[in-house]
C-alpha positions in Angstrom: 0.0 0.0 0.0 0.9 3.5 -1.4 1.3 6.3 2.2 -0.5 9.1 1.6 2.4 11.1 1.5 3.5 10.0 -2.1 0.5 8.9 -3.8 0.6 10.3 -7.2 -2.1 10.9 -10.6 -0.3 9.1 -12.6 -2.1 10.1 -15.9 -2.3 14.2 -14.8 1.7 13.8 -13.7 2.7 12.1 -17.2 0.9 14.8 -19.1 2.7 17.1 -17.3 6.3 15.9 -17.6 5.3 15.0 -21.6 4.3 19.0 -21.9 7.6 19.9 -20.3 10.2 17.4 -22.7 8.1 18.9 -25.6 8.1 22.3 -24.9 12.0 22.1 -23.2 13.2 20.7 -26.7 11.4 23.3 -28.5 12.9 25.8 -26.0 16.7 24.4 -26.7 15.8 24.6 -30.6 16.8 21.2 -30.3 15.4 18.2 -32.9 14.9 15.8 -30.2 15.9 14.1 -27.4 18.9 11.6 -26.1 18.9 9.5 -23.0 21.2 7.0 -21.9 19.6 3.7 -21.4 20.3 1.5 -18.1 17.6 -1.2 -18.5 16.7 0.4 -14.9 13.6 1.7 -13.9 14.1 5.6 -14.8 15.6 5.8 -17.7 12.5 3.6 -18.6 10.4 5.7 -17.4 12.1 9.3 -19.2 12.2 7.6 -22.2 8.7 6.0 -22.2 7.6 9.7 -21.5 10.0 11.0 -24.6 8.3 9.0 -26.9 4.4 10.2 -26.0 5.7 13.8 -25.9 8.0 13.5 -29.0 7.4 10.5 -31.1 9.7 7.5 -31.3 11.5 9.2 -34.4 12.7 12.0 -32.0 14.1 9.3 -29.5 17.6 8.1 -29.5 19.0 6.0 -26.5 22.2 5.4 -26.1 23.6 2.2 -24.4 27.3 2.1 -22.9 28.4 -1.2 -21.4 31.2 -1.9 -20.1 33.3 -4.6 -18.4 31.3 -5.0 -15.0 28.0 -4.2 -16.2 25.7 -7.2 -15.7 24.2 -8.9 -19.2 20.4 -8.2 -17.9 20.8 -4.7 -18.2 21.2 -4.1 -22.2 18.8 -6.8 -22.7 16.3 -5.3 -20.4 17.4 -1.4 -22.1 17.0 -2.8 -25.7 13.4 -4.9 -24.3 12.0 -0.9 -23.3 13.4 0.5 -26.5 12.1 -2.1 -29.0 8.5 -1.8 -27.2 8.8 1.8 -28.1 9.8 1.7 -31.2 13.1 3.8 -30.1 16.4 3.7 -32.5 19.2 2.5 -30.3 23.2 3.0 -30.2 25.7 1.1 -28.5 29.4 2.0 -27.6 31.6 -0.3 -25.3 33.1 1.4 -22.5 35.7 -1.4 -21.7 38.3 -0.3 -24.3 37.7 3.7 -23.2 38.1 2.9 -19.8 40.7 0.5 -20.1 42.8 2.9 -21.9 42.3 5.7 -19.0 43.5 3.2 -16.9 40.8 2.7 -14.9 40.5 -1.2 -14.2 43.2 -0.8 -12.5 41.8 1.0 -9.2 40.7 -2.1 -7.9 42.2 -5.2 -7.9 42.0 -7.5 -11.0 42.3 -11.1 -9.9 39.2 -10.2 -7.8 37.2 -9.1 -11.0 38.1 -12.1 -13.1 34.1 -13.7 -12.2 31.5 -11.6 -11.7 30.2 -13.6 -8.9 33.5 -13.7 -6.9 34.0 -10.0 -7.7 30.3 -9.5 -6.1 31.1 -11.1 -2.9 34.3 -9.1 -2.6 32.8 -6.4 -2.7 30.2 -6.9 -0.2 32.8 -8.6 2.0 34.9 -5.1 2.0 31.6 -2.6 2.3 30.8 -4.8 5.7 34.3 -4.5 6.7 34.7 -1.1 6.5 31.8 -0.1 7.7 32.6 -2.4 10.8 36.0 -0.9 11.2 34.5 2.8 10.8 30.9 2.6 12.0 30.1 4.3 9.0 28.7 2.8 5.5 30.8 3.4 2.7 28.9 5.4 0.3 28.2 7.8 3.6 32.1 7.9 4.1 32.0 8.9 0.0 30.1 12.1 0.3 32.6 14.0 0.8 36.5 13.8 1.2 38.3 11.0 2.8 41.2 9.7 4.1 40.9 6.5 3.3 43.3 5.2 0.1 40.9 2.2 -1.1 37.6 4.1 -0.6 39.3 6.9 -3.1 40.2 4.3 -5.5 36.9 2.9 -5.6 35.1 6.4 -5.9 37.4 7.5 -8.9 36.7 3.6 -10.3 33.1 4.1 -10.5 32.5 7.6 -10.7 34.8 7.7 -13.8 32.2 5.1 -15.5 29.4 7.9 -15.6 31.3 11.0 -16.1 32.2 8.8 -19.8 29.1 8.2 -20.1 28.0 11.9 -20.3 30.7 13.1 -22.2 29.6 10.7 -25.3 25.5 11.3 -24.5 26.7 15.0 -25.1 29.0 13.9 -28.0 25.8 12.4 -29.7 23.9 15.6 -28.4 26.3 18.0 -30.4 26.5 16.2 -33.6 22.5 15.6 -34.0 21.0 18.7 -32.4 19.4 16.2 -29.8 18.5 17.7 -26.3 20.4 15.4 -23.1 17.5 14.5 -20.9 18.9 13.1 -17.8 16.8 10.5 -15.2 17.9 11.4 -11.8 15.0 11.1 -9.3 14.5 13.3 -6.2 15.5 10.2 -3.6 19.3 10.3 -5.5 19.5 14.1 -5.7 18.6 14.4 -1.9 20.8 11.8 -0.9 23.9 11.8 -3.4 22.9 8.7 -4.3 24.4 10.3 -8.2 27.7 11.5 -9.3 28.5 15.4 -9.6 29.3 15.8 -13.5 28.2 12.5 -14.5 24.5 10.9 -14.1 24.1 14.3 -12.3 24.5 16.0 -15.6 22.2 17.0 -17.9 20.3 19.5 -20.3 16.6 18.6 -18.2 15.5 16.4 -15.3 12.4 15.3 -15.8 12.4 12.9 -12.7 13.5 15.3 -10.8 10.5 16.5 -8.5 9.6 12.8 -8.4 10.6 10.6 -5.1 11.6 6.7 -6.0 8.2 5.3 -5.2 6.5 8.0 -7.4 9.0 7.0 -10.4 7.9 3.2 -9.6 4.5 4.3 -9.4 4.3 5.8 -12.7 6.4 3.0 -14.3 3.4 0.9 -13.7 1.5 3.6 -15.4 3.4 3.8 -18.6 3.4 0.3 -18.2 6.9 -0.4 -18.2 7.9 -4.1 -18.4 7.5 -5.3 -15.1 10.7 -7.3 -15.3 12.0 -3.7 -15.1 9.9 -2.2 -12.4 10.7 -5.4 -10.2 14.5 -5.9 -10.4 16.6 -4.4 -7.3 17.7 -1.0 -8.6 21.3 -0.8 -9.0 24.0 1.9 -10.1 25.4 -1.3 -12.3 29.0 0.3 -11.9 30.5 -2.7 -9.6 29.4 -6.2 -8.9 27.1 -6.8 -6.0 26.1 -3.2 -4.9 22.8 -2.2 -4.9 21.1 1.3 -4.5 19.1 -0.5 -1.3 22.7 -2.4 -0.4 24.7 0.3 -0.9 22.5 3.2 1.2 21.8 0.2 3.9 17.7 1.5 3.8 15.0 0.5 1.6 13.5 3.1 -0.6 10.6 2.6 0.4 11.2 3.5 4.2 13.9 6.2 2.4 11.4 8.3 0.8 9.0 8.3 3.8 12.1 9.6 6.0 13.2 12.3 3.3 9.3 13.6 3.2 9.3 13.5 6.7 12.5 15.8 7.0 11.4 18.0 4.3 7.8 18.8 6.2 10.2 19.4 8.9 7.8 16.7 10.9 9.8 15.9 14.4 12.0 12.4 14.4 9.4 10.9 16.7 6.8 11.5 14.2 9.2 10.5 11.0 9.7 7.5 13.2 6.5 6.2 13.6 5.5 7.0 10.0 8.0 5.3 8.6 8.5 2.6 11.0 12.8 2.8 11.1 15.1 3.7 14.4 15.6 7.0 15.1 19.4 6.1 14.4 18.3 5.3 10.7 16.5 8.9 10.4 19.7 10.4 11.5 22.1 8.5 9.2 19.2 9.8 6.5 19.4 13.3 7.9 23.6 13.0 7.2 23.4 12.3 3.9 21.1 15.1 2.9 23.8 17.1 4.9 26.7 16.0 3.5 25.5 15.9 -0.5 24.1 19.3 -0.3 27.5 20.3 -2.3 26.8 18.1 -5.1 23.1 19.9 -5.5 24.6 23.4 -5.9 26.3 25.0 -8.7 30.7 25.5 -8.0 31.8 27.6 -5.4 32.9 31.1 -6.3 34.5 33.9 -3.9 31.3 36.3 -2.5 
């Protein structure tokens, strides 16, 4: 069952955010639109929204593999794209990213298998966040001391910030408008990276908590093998939005709409049903991503 708190019209919200892709790439004189494709639920859902407002002939998704990403999610990408009717490109990231050297962050034997790679992962997230007392992607926020947790920022982070320089390579050369699919749980919590999935022309997602996107996946009727999968960055084996944030999104976006009504902790408590600790940790990582929500410092 749907709280109150983020039940959405689905059919009034989707004509909305169709009106605004329509008249933003009208705006940006642009002759359509370019999304990158995850085979995740939001990119799904922008480009589901692309094609009512645009037409499949104004839709291009791009797909960009690479090494670790897992073989479900170009499958599941090309499965939303072909229901469409949406033209597709591909470019392998392996040999880009090879060449930048950035396979070599982490160590390799551990990456030969992606299911031995998974559990190494995992086993060094719990670690560290047993030596520290503090998760990993918490930790990540901002800057750190810590040698390995640097690597592995630069290792993944790297991944996206390619990404968007060859969505806006595609942008450039067709007159296509970026349209990015960040959701308002990621931009509250940092749950994105600054100059890379964080980047984009419009953000139609944007005002839209997880459970809303979800919500109006089912809408748009977005395959449900897509609307039911765990959500993950796809960026290293094993990690998880929900495994990586150590909170479900569900109990997540009841939290963040609790601290944005300014409601008390006792009362985000009880609504949400999670410790007081949990509402805390929540309230830390609104704190510590506000940098990544505003635009570069500059002297006053």
């Amino acid at each position: 069952m749907i709280p109150a708190q983020l039940s959405i019209d689905p059919e009034r919200l989707s004509q909305k955010l169709q009106r605004f892709i329509k008249t933003s790439t009208d705006n940006f004189n642009r002759d359509g639109v370019i999304i990158g494709l995850s085979g995740g639920l939001d990119s799904s859902v922008v480009l589901a929204l692309s094609v009512a407002a645009l037409g499949s002939s104004k839709v291009l998704g791009l797909i960009m593999p690479e090494r670790d990403s897992h073989p479900d999610s170009e499958s599941d990408a090309r499965l939303q794209a072909d229901k469409l009717g949406v033209k597709v490109e591909r470019v392998e990231l392996t040999p880009i990213l090879s060449d930048m050297g950035i396979y070599q962050h982490l160590p390799k034997a551990a990456f030969t298998h992606r299911g031995i790679a998974a559990a190494t992962v995992k086993a060094g997230y719990k670690l560290y966040t047993g030596v520290t007392g503090e998760r990993p992607f918490l930790s990540g926020l901002g800057g750190t001391g810590f040698g390995l947790l640097r690597k592995a920022n630069a290792y993944y982070r790297m991944k996206h910030r390619v990404r968007m320089v060859l969505l806006y390579s595609y942008s450039e050369h067709q007159n296509l408008l970026v349209v990015g699919t960040a959701n308002k749980t990621e931009s509250l919590t940092g749950f994105f990276v600054k100059y890379g999935d964080g980047a984009a022309d419009i953000m139609p997602l944007l005002p839209l908590y997880k459970t809303q996107v979800r919500q109006l996946a089912k809408f748009l009727q977005v395959p449900e093998k897509i609307i039911s999968k765990a959500p993950s960055p796809d960026l290293i084996p094993g990690i998880t939005d929900e495994f990586a944030m150590g909170i479900t999104y569900e109990k997540l976006d009841l939290v963040l709409i609790g601290l944005e009504a300014n409601m008390d902790v006792g009362g985000i408590a009880e609504a949400s049903r999670v410790s007081r600790k949990t509402i805390e940790y929540v309230r830390e990582l609104v704190k510590r991503s506000e940098h990544m929500r505003k635009p570069p410092l500059a002297p006053g």
